[in-house]
PASEBA-1860 file (N, C-alpha, C; in nm, 3 decimals):
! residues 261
1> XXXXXXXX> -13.088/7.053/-3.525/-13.086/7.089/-3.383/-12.979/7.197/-3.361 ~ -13.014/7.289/-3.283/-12.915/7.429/-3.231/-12.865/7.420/-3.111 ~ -12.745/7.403/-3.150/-12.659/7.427/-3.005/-12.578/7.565/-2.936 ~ -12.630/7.569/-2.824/-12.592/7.687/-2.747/-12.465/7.703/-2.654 ~ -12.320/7.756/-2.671/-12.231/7.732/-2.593/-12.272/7.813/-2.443 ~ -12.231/7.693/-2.377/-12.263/7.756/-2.226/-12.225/7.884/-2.188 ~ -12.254/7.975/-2.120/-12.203/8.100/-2.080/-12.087/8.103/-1.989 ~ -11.971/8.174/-1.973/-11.865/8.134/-1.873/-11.971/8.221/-1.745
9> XXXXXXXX> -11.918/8.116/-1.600/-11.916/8.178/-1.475/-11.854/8.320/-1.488 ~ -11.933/8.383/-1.374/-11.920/8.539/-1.381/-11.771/8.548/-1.329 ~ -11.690/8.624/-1.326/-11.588/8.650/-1.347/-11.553/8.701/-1.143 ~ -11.463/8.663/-1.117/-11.406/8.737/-0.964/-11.365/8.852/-0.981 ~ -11.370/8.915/-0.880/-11.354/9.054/-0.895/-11.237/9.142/-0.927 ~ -11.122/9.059/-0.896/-10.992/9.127/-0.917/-10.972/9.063/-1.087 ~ -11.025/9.001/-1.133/-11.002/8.918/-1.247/-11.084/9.010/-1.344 ~ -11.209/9.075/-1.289/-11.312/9.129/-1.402/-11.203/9.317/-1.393
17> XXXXXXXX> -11.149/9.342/-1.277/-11.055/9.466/-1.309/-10.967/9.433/-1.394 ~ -10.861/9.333/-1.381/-10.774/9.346/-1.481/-10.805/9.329/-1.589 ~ -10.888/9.222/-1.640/-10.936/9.240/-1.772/-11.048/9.282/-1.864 ~ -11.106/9.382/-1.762/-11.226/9.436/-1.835/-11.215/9.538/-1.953 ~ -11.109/9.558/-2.039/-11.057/9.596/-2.097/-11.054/9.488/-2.234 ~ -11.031/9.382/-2.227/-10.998/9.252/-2.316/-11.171/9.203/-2.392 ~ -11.147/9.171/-2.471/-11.218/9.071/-2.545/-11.200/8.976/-2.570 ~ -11.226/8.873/-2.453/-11.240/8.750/-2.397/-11.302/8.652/-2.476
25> XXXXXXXX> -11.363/8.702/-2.543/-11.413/8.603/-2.653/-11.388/8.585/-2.778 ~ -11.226/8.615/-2.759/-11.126/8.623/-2.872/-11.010/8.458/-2.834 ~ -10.905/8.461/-2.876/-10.747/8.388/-2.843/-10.701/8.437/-2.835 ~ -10.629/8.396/-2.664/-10.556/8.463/-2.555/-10.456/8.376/-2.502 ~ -10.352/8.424/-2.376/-10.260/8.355/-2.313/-10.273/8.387/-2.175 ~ -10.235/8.346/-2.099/-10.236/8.367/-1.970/-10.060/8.348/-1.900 ~ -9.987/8.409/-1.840/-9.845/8.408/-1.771/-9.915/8.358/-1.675 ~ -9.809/8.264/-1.640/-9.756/8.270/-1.512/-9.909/8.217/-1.366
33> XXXXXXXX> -10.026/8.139/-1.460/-10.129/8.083/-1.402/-10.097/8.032/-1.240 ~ -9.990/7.963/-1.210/-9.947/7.890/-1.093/-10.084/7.833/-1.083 ~ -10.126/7.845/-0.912/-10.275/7.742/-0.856/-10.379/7.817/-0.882 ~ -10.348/7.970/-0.938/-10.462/8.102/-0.968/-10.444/8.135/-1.029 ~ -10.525/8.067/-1.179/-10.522/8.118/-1.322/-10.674/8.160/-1.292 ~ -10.661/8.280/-1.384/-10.754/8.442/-1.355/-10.867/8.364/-1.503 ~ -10.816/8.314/-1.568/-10.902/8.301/-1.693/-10.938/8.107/-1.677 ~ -11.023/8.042/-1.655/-11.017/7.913/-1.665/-11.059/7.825/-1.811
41> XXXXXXXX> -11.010/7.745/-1.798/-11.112/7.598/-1.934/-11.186/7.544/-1.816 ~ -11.248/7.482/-1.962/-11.282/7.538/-2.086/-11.364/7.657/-2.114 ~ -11.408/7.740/-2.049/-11.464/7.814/-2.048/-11.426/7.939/-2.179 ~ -11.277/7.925/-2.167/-11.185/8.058/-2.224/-11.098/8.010/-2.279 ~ -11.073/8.048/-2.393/-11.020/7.992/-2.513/-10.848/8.002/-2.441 ~ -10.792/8.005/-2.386/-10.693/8.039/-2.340/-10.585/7.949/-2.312 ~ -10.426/7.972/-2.309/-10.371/7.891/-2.346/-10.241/7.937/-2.189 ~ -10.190/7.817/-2.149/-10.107/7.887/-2.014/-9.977/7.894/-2.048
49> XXXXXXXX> -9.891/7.974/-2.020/-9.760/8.025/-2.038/-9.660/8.044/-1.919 ~ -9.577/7.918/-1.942/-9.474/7.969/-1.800/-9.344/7.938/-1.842 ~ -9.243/7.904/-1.749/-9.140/7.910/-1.757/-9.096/7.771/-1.776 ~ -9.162/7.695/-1.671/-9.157/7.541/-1.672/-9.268/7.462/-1.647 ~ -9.235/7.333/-1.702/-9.373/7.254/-1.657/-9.458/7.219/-1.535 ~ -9.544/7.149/-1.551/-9.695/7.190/-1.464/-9.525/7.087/-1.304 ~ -9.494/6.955/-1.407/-9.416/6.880/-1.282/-9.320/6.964/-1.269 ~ -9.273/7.046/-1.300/-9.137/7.102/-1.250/-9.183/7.243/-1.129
57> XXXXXXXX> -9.327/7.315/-1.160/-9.362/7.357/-1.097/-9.411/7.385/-0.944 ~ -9.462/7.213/-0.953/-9.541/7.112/-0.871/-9.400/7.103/-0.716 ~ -9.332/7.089/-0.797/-9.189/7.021/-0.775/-9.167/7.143/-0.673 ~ -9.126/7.245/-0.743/-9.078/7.342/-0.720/-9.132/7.402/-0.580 ~ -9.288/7.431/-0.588/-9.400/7.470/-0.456/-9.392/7.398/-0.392 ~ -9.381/7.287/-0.357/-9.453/7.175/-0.298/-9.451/7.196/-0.177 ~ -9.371/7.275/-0.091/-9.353/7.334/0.029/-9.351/7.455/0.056 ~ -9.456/7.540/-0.045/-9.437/7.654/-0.039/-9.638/7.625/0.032
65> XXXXXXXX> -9.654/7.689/0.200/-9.796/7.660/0.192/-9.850/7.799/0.112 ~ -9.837/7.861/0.056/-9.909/7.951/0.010/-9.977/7.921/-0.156 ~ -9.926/7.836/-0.188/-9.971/7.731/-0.367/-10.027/7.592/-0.314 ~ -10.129/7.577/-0.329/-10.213/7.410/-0.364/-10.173/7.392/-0.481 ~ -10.061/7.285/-0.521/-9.993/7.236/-0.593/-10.072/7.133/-0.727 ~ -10.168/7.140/-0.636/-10.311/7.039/-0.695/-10.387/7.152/-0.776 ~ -10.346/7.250/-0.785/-10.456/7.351/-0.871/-10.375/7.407/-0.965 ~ -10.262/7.404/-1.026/-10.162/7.382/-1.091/-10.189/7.326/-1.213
73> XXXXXXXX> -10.207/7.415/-1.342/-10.308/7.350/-1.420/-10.193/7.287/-1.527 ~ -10.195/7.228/-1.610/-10.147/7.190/-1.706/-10.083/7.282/-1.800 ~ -9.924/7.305/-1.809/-9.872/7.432/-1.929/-9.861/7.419/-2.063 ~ -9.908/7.482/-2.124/-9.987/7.483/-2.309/-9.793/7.541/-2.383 ~ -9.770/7.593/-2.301/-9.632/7.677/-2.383/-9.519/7.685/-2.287 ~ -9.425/7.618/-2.239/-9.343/7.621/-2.190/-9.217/7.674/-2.233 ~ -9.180/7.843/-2.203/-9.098/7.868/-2.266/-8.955/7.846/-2.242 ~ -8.888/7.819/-2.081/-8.793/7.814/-2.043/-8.714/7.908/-2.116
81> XXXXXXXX> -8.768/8.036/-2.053/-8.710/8.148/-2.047/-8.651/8.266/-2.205 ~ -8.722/8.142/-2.283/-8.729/8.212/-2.398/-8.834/8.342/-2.422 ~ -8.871/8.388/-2.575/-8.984/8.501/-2.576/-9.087/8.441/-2.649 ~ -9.211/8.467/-2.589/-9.325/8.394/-2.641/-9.303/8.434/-2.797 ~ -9.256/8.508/-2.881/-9.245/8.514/-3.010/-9.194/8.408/-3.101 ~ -9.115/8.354/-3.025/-9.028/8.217/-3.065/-9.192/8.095/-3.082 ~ -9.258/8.112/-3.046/-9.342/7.994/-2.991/-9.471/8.033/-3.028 ~ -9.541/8.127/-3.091/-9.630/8.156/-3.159/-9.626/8.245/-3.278
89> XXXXXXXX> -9.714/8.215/-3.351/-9.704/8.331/-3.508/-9.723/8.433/-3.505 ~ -9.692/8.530/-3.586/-9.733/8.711/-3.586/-9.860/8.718/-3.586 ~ -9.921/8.772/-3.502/-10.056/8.859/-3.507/-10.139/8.756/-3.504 ~ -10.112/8.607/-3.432/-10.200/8.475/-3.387/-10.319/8.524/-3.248 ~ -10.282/8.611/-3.181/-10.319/8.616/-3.061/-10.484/8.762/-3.017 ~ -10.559/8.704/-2.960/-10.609/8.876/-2.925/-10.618/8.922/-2.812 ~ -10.541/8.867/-2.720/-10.518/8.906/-2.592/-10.395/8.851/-2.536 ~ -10.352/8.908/-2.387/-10.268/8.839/-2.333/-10.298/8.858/-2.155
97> XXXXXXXX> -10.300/8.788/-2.031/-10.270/8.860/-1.934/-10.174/8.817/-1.865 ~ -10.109/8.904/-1.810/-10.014/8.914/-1.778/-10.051/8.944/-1.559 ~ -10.062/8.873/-1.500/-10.047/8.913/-1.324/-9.950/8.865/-1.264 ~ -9.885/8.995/-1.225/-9.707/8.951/-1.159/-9.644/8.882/-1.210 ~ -9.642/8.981/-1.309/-9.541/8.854/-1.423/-9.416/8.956/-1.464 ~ -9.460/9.095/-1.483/-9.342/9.163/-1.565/-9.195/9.230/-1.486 ~ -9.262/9.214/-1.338/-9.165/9.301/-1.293/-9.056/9.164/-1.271 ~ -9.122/9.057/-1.234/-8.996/8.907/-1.253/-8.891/8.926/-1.419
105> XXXXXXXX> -8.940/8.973/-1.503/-8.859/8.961/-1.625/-8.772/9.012/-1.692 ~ -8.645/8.970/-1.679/-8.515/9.048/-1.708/-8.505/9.123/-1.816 ~ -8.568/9.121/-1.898/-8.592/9.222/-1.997/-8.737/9.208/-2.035 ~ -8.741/9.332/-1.934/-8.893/9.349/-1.992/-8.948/9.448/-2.107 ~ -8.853/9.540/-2.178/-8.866/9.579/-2.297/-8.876/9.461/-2.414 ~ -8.806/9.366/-2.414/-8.765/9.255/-2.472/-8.925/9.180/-2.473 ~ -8.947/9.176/-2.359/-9.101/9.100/-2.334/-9.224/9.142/-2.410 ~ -9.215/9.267/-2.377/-9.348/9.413/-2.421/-9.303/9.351/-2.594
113> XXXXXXXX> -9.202/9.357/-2.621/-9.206/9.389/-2.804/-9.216/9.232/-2.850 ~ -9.185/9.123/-2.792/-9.267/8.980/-2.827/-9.372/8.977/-2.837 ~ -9.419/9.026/-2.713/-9.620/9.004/-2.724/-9.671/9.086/-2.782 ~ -9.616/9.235/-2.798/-9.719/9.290/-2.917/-9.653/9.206/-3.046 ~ -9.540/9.144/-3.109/-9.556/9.106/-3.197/-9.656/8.952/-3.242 ~ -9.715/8.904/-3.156/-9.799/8.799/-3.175/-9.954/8.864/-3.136 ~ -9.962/8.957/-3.069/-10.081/9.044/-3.119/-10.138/9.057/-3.209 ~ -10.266/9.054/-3.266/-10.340/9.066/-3.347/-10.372/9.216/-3.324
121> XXXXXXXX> -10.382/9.299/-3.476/-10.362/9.464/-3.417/-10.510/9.488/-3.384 ~ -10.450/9.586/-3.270/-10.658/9.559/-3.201/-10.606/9.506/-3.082 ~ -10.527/9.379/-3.050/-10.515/9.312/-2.940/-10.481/9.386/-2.821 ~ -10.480/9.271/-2.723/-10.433/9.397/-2.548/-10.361/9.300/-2.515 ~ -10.288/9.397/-2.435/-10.240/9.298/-2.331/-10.294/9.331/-2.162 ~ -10.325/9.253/-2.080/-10.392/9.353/-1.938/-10.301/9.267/-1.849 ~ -10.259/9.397/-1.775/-10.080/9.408/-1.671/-10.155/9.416/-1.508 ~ -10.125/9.290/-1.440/-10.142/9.364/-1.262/-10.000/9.358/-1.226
129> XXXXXXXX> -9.941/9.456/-1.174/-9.817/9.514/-1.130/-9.786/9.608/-1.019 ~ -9.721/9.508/-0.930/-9.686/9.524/-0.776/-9.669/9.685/-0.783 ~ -9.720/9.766/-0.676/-9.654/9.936/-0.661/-9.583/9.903/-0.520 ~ -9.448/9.945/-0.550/-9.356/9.975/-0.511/-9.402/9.955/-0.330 ~ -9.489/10.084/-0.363/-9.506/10.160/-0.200/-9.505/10.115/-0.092 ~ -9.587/9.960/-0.152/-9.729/9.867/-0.072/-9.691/9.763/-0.057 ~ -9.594/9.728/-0.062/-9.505/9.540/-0.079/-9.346/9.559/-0.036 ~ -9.276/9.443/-0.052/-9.208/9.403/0.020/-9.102/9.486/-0.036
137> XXXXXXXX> -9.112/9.536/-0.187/-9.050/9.621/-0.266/-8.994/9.789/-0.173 ~ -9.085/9.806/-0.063/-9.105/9.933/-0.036/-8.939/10.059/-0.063 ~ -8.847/9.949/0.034/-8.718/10.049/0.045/-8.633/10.047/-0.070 ~ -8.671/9.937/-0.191/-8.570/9.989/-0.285/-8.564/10.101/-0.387 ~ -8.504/10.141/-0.457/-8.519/10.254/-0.571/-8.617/10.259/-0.676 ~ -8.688/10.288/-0.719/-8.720/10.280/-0.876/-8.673/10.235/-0.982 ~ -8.680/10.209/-1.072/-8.606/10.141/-1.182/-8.599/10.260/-1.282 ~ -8.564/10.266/-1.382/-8.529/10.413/-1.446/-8.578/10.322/-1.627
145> XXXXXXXX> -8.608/10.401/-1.701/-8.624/10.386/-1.841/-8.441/10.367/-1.880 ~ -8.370/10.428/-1.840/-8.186/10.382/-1.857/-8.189/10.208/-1.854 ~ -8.223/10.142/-1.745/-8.201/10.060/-1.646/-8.322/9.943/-1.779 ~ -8.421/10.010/-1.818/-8.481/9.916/-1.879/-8.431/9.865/-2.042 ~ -8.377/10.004/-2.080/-8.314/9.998/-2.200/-8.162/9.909/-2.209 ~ -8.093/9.953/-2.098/-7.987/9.823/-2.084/-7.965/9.720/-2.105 ~ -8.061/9.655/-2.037/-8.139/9.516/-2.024/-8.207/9.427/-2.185 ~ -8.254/9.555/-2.217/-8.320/9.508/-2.362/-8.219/9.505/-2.474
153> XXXXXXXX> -8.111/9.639/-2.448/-7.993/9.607/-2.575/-7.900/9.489/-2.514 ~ -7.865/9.389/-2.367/-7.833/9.317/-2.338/-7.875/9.202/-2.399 ~ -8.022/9.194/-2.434/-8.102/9.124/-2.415/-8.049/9.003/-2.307 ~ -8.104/9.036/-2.210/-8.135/9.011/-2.066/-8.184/8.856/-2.017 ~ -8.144/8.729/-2.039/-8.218/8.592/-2.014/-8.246/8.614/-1.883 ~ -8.134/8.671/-1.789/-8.139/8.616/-1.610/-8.107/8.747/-1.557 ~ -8.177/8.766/-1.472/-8.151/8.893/-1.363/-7.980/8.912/-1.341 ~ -7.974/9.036/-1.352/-7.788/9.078/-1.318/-7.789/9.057/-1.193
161> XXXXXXXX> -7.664/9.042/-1.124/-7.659/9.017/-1.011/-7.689/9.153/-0.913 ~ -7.642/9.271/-0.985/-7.700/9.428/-0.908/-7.858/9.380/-0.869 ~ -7.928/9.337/-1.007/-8.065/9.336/-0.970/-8.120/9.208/-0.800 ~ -8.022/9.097/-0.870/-8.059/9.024/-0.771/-7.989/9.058/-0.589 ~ -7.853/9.138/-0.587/-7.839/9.191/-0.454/-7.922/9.295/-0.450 ~ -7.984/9.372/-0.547/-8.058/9.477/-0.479/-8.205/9.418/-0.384 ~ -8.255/9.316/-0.477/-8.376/9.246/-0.424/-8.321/9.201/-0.278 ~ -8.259/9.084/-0.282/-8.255/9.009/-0.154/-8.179/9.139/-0.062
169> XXXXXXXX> -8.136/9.225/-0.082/-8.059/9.297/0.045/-8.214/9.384/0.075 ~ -8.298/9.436/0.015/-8.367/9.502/0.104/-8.514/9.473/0.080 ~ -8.531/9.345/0.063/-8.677/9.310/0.066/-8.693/9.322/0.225 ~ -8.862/9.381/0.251/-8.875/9.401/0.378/-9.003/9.336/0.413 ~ -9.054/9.319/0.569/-9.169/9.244/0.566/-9.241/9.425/0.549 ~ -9.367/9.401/0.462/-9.500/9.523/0.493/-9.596/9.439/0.436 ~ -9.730/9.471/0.459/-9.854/9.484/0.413/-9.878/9.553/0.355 ~ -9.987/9.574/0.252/-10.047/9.689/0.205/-10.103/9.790/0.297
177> XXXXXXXX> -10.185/9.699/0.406/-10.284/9.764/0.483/-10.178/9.892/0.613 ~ -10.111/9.845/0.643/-9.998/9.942/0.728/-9.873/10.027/0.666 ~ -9.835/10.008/0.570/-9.806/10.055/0.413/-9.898/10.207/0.417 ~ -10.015/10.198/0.387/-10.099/10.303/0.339/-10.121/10.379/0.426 ~ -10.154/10.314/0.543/-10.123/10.381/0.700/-10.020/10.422/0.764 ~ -9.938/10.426/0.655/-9.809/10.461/0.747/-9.754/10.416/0.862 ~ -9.817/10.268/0.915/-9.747/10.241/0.957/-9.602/10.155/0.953 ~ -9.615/10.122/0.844/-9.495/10.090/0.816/-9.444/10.183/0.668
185> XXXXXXXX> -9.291/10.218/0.715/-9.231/10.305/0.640/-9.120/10.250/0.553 ~ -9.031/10.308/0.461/-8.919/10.259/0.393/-8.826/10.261/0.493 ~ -8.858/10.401/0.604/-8.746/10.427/0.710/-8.762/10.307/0.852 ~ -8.870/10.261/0.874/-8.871/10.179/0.923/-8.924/10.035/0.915 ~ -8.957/9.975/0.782/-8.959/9.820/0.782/-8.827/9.759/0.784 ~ -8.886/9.679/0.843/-8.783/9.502/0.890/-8.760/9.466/0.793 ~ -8.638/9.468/0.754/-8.559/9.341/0.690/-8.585/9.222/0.687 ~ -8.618/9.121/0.600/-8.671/9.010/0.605/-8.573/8.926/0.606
193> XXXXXXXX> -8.425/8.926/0.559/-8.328/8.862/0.617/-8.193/8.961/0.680 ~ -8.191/8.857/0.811/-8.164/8.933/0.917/-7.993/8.985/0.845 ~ -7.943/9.123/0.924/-7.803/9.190/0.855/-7.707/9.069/0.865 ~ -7.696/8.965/0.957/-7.594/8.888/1.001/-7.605/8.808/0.876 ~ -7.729/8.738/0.802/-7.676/8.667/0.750/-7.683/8.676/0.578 ~ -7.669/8.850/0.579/-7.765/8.907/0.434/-7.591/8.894/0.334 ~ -7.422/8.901/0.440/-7.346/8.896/0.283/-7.333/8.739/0.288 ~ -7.330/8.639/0.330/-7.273/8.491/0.328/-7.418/8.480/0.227
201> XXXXXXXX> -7.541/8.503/0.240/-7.627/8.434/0.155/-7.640/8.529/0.001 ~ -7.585/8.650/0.004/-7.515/8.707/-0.128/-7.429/8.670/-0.159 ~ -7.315/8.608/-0.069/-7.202/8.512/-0.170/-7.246/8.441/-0.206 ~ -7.355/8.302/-0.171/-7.360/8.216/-0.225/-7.456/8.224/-0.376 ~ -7.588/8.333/-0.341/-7.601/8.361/-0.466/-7.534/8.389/-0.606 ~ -7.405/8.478/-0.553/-7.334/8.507/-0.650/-7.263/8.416/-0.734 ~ -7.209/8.239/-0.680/-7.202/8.167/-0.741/-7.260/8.048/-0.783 ~ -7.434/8.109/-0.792/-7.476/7.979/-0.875/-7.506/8.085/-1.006
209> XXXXXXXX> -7.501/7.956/-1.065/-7.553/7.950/-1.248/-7.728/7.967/-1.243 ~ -7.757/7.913/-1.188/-7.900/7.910/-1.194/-8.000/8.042/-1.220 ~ -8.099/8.016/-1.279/-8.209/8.176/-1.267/-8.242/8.144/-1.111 ~ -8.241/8.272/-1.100/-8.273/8.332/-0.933/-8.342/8.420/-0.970 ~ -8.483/8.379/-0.929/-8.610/8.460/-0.890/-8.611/8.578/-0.817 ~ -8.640/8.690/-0.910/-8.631/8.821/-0.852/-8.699/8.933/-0.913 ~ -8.785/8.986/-0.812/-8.826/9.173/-0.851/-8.746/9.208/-0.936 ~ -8.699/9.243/-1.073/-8.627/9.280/-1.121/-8.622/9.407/-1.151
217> XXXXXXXX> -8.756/9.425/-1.166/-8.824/9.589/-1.206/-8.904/9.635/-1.061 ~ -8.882/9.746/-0.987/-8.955/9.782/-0.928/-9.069/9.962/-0.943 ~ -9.133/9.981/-0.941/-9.245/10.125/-0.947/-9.348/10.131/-0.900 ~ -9.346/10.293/-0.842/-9.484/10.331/-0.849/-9.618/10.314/-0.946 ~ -9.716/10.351/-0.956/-9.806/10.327/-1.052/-9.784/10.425/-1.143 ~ -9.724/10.551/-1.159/-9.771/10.649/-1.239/-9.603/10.613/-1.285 ~ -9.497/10.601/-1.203/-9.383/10.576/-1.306/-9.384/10.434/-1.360 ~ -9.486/10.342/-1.342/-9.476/10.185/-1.480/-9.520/10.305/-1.595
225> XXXXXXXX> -9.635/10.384/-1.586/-9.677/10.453/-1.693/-9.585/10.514/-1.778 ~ -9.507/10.599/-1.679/-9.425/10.708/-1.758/-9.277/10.613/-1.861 ~ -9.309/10.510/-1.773/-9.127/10.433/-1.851/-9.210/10.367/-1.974 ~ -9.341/10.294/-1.956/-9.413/10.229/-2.060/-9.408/10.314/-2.193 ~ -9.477/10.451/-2.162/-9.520/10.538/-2.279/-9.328/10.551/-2.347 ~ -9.247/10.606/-2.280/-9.118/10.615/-2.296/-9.056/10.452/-2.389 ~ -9.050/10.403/-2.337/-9.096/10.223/-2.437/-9.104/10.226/-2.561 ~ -9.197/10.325/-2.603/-9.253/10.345/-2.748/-9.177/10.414/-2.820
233> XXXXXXXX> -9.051/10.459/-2.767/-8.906/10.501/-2.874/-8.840/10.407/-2.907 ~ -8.847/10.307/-2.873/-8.726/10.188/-2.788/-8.724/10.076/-2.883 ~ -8.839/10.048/-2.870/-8.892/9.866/-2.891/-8.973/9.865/-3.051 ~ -9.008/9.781/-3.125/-9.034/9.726/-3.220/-9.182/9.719/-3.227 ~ -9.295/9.788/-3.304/-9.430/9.740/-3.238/-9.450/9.906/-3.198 ~ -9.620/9.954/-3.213/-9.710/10.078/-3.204/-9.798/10.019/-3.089 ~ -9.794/10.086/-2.991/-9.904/10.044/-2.882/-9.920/10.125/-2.849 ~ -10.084/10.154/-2.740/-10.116/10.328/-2.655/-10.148/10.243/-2.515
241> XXXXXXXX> -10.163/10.267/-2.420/-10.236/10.264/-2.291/-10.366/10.281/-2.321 ~ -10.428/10.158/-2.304/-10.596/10.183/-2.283/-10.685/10.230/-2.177 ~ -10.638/10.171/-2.082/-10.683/10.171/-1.922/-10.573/10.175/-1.825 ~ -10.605/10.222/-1.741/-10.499/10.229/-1.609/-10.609/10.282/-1.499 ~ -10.598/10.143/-1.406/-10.628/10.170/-1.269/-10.533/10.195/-1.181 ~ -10.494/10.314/-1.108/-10.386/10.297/-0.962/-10.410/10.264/-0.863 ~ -10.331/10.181/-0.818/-10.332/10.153/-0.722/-10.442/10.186/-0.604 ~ -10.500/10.058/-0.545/-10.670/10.133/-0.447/-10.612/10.128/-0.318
249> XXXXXXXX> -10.673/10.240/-0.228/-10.652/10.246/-0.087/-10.635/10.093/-0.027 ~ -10.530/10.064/0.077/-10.495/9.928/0.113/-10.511/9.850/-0.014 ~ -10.470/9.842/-0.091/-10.404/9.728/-0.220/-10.257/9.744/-0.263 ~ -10.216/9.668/-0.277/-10.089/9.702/-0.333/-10.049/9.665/-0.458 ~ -10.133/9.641/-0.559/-10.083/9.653/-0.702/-10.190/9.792/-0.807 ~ -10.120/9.794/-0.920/-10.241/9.904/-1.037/-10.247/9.777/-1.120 ~ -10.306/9.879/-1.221/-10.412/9.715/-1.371/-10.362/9.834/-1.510 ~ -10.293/9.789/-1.593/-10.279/9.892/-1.663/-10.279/9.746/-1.849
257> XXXXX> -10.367/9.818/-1.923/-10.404/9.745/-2.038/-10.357/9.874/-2.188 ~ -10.278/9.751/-2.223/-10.185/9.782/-2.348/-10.257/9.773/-2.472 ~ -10.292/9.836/-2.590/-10.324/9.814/-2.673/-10.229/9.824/-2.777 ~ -10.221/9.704/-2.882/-10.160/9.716/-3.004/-10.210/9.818/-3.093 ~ -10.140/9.877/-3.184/-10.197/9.964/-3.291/-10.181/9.880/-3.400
END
């Protein structure tokens, strides 16, 4: 008797952009799944990757209404803040995706040269990554290829504190949709925490120990490109850019897919 593996459900639409690039019917990882993992089981051989466990996660949201805490899938690799290299073999892998995952990571040169080293050559990795313009990111600076290289000869566990006052002092409220419209500007979005109480809640940041969640990396779409390709002096590992979508009218992230050499 012949058995036929079921076909996966057709793919959502922001899910079939970022990874239409990948060969899905390879072994893969997924960052940073939370209640919206882009790849599901069993369907996809795929394995979830975060920082902490599914309960520490759970824990963590539970009052956040924007996560159903209940869709929170079970974590395959818990790195607590280590590099997935530590935790899988050379050239085990043939994919990776990565959504809003890189600009959170204190060294993200450090990151890029783990996962191509568990790449299988051939492998991808496929990147959705906030643009600057269109998010809450709008009024801060760019990040510089200097700024990334730092970080990586640091090697970087936890956001510097520059990175983390730069975040909390000028995260602003925008949309994408008024963003693109100009109606909201760098010169004029709102501050999302108000001036009165932006140095007392930077002191107190400043003395915890703890990782503090933060934009660490911020860019346009065409400068993730230009610092990426720049990368390839830097880091350990042959990769090219396969694909790159920029950023679409009212959206506020690009899709940009890494290939190992």
């Amino acid at each position: 008797m012949r058995f036929f593996r079921k076909s996966p459900p057709a793919l959502e639409p922001r899910t079939k952009n970022i990874t239409s690039a990948l060969n899905l019917a390879g072994k893969g990882i997924e960052y940073g799944p939370l209640h919206a993992a882009l790849l599901r089981k069993p369907h996809y051989d795929v394995s979830y990757v975060d920082h902490a466990d599914r309960a520490s996660l759970a824990q963590h949201y539970a009052n956040d209404p924007n996560v159903d805490v209940s869709l929170i899938p079970e974590i395959d690799i818990v790195t607590g803040g280590k590099l997935i290299s530590e935790f899988l073999p050379k050239e085990s892998i043939d994919y990776i995706v990565a959504s809003h995952v890189m600009e959170h990571v204190p060294d993200l040169l450090g990151w890029l040269e783990a996962n191509l080293h568990v790449l299988k050559p051939g492998g991808r990795i496929a990147v959705a990554f906030p643009d600057k313009r269109y998010c809450f990111d709008l009024k801060r600076k760019s990040s510089m290829i200097s700024d990334l290289v730092a970080s990586y000869l640091e090697k970087r566990t936890m956001p510097s504190f520059r990175q983390i006052c730069d975040h909390f002092w000028n995260v602003s409220k925008a949309n994408p949709v008024d963003c693109w419209s100009k109606i909201t500007t760098p010169e004029n979005a709102e501050y999302m925490i108000d001036r009165k109480d932006i140095l007392p809640i930077l002191r107190d940041l400043k003395l915890r120990e703890d990782y503090i969640d933060t934009h660490c990396w911020v860019f346009t779409d065409s400068e993730f490109i230009e610092c990426i390709k720049l990368a390839g002096g830097v880091i350990d590992g042959s990769f090219e850019i396969i694909s790159f979508q920029p950023t679409q009218p009212n959206t506020l992230e690009f899709y940009v897919t890494i290939g190992r050499i």
